[in-house]
N, C-alpha and C positions, 0 to 999 in steps of 0.2 A: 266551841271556845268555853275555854270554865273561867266563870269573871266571880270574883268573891265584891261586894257590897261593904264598901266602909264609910262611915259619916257619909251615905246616900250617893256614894257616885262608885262606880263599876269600874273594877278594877282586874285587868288576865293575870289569874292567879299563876298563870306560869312563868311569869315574869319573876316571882318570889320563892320558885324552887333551886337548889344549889344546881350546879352542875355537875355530874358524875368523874368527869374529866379529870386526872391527877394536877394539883397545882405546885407551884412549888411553897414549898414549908421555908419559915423564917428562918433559918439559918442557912437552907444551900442559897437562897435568895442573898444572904447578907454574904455569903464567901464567893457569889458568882458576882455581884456589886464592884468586890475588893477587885476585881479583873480588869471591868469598865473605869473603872475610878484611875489605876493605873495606867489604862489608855486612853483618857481622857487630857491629857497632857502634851503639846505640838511637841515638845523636845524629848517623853520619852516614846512617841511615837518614831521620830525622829532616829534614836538611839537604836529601835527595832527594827527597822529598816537598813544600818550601818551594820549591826552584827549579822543580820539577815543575808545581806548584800555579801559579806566574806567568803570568800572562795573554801576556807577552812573552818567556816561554821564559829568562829568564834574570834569575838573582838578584844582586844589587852584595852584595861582602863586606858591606859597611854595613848592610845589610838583615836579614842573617843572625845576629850575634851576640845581638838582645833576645829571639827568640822561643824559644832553645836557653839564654837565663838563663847563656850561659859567657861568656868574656873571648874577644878578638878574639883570641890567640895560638891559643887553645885551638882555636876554630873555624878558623884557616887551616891547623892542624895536620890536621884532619879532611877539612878541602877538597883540600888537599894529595894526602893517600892515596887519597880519590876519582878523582882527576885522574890519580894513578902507575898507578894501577889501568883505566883508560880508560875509566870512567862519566861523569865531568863534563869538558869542556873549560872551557881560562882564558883568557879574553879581556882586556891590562890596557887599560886606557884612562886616564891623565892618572896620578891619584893612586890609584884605584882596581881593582879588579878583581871584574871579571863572568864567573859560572860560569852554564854550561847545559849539558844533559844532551846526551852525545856523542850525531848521531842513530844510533838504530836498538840501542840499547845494549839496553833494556829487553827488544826482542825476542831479540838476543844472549844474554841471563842467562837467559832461558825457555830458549832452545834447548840453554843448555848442559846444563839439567839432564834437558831432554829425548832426547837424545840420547844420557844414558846408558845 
């Protein structure tokens, strides 16, 4: 054991070596954050679940506000962060707008946690 000696008491110096390991750097750290943060929310988890759940992969705003009991602002507020966050993609069409689950998102958020 290699103990280094400071102010008289023994100390394992390996305790104070970094680790070789890759970590992650301050910024993919702060862009994989903006993911959890996004689903950190019961209603837009909630919302992930209802598009998820569609037989055609993707839900119309319209669709969305009676089964979440909120007002339409509220829910495109949530959809919103979803989207800045890069779980749901927005497709507008006419007067509306259709969200579906970016592909491959789901196995992204496994791996990020996996990979720590």
């Amino acid at each position: 054991m290699n103990l280094l000696h400071t102010a008289g008491t023994a100390v394992d110096a390996s305790c104070c070596v970094p680790s070789d390991k890759p970590v992650l750097g301050i910024e993919e750290a702060q862009r994989k954050a903006l993911v959890f943060k996004a689903l950190a929310d019961p209603n837009r988890l909630r919302l992930l679940s209802i598009v998820k759940a569609e037989d055609s992969g993707e839900s119309c705003v319209c669709d969305l506000t009676e089964p979440l009991d909120l007002g339409q602002p509220t829910v495109s507020h949530h959809l919103k962060i979803l989207v800045e966050a890069g779980i749901l993609h927005r497709e507008k069409r006419g007067t509306w707008a259709y969200y579906s689950l970016v592909p491959g998102v789901m196995d992204d958020i496994a791996g990020i946690l996996a990979a720590l």
